[in-house]
C-alpha positions as CSV (number, residue, x, y, z in Angstrom):
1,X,-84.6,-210.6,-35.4
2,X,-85.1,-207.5,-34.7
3,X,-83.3,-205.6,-31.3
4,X,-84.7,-201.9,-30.0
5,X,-82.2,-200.6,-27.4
6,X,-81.8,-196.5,-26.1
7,X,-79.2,-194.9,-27.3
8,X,-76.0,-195.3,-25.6
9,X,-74.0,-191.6,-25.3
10,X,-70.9,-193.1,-23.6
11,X,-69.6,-195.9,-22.4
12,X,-68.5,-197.2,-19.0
13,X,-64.9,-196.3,-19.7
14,X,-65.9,-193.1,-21.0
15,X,-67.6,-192.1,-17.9
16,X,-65.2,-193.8,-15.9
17,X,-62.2,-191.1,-17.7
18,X,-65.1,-188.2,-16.8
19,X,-65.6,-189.2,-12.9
20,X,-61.5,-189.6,-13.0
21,X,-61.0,-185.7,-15.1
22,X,-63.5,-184.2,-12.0
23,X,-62.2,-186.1,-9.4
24,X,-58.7,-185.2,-9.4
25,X,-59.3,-181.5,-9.4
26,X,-62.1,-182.0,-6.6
27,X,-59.8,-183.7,-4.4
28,X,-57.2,-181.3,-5.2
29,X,-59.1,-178.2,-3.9
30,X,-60.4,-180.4,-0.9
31,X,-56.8,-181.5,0.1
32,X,-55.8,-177.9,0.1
33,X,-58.8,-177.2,2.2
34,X,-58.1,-180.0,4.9
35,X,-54.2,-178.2,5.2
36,X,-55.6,-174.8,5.6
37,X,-57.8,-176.3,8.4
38,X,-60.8,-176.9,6.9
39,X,-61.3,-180.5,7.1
40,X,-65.0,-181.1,6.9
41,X,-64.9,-180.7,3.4
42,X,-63.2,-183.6,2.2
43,X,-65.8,-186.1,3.7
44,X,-68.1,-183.8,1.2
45,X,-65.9,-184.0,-1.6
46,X,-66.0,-187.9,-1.2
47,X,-69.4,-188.2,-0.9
48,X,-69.9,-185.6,-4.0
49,X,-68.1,-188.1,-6.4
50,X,-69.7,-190.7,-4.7
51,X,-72.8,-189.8,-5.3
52,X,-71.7,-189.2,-9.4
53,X,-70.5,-192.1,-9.7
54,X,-73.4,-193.8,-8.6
55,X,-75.9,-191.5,-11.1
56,X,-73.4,-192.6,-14.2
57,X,-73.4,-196.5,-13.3
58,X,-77.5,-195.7,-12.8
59,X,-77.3,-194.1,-16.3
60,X,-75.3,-197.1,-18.3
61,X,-77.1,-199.8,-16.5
62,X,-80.4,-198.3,-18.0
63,X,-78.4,-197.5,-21.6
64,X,-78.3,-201.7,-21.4
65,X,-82.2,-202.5,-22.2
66,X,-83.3,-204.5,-24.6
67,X,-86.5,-205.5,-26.5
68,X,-85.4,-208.5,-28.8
69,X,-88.4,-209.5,-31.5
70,X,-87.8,-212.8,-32.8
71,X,-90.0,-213.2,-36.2
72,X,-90.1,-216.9,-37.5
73,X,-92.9,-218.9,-39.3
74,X,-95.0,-219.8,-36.5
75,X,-94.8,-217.9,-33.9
76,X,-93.4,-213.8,-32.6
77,X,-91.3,-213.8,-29.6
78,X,-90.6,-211.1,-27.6
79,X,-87.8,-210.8,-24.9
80,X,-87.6,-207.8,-22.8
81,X,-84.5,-206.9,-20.4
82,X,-80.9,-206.0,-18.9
83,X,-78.4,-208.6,-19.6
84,X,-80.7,-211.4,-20.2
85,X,-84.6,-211.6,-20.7
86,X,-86.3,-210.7,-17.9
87,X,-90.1,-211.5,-19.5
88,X,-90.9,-213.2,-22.4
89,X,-94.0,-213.1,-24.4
90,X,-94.3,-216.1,-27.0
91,X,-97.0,-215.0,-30.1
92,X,-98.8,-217.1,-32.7
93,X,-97.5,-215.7,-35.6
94,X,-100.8,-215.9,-37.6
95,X,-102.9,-214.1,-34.6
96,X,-100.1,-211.1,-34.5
97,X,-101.0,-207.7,-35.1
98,X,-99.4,-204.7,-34.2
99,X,-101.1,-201.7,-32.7
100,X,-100.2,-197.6,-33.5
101,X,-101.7,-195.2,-31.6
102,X,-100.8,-191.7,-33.6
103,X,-98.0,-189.5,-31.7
104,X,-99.4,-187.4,-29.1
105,X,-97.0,-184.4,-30.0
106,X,-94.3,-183.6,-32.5
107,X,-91.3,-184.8,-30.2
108,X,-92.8,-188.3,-29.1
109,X,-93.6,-190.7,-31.6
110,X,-96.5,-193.0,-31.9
111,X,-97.0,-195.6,-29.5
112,X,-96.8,-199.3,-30.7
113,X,-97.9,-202.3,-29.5
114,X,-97.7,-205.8,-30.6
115,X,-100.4,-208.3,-29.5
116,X,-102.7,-211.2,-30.0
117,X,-106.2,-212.4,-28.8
118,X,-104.6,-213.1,-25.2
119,X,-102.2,-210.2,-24.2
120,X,-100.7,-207.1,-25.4
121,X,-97.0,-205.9,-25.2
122,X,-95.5,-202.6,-25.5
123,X,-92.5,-201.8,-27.7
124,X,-90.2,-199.5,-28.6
125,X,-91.4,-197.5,-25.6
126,X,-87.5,-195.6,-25.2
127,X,-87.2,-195.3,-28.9
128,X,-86.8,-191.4,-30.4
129,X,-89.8,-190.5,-32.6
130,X,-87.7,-191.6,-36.0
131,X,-87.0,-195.0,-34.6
132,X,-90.0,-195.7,-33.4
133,X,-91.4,-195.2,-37.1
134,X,-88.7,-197.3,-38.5
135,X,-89.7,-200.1,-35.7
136,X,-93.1,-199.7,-37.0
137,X,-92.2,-200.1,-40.8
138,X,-90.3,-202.9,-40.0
139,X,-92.9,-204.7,-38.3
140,X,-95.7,-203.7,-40.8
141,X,-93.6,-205.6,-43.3
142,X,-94.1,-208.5,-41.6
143,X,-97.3,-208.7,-39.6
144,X,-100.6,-207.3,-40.1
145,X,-101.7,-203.8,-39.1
146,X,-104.8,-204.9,-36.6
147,X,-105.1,-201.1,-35.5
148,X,-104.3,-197.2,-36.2
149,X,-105.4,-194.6,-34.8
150,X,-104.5,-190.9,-34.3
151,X,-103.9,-189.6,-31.0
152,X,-106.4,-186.5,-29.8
153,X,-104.3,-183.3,-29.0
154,X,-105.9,-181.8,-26.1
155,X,-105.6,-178.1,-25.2
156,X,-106.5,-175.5,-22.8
C-alpha cells in the first residue's frame, strides 16, 4: 500500500495558537479604538480574523488529501480523497502500466499516470519534484513501464 499526501506545515492546533497570537493583539488595538470613538473598526477587526480563520481551515482541509494505491496479486486499486475515498478506480493488475511524461521544468517533476486498456488516472499530481520520482520508483518496481517520454521545453 502505498499513500501520497501534500505536505502538512502545521496542524490544526498549530494554526489555531497562530489565529489566537494575532487575535489578541488585533482586538486589543480595535478595543482601544472603539473607546477613543472609533467604533467602526472592530466590526473590521472581526471580520479580518474571520476571514483568516476561514483561509487556514481552507488550507488544512486541503493538507488532508489522499491517493491510497493498493498493490495485490490481481488487481491495482486506487482511492482518491479527504477523509474517505471519494473515487475509486479498481485495475487488472496484469493490464497496469504506469505512464511518465518527462518534467516540464526543473521545479515540477514528471507527470505520472497509472492506467489500463479502459481508463487512465493521475497520481501524485501534489507531490514535490523528489517525491514524485520516489512515487515513480516505487511503482516501477512493481508494474510495468507502458510509457516515457520527455516533455518539450518551449521558449520564446
Amino acid at each position: 500500500m502505498i499513500v501520497a499526501r501534500p505536505n502538512q506545515s502545521a496542524t490544526w492546533r498549530g494554526n489555531l495558537l497562530l489565529l489566537l497570537a494575532l487575535a489578541v493583539p488585533t482586538l486589543g488595538v480595535a478595543v482601544a479604538f472603539a473607546l477613543a470613538g472609533a467604533w467602526p473598526i472592530l466590526p473590521l477587526a472581526g471580520l479580518e480574523l474571520a476571514a483568516l480563520g476561514c483561509a487556514l481551515y481552507c488550507s488544512v482541509r486541503k493538507q488532508q488529501y489522499r491517493q491510497v494505491i493498493t498493490l495485490s496479486e490481481d488487481t491495482v486499486a486506487i482511492d482518491k480523497g479527504f477523509y474517505a475515498p471519494a473515487q475509486s478506480w479498481r485495475l487488472r493488475r496484469d493490464a497496469a502500466g504506469i505512464t511518465v511524461l518527462g518534467q516540464a521544468d526543473d521545479w515540477r517533476g514528471p507527470e505520472l499516470a497509472l492506467h489500463d486498456r479502459n481508463c487512465s488516472v493521475t497520481l501524485g499530481e501534489f507531490l514535490g519534484r523528489d517525491e514524485q520520482l520516489a512515487l515513480i520508483e516505487l511503482l516501477r518496481g512493481e508494474l510495468r513501464c507502458a510509457a516515457s517520454a520527455p516533455r518539450m521545453r518551449v521558449g520564446f
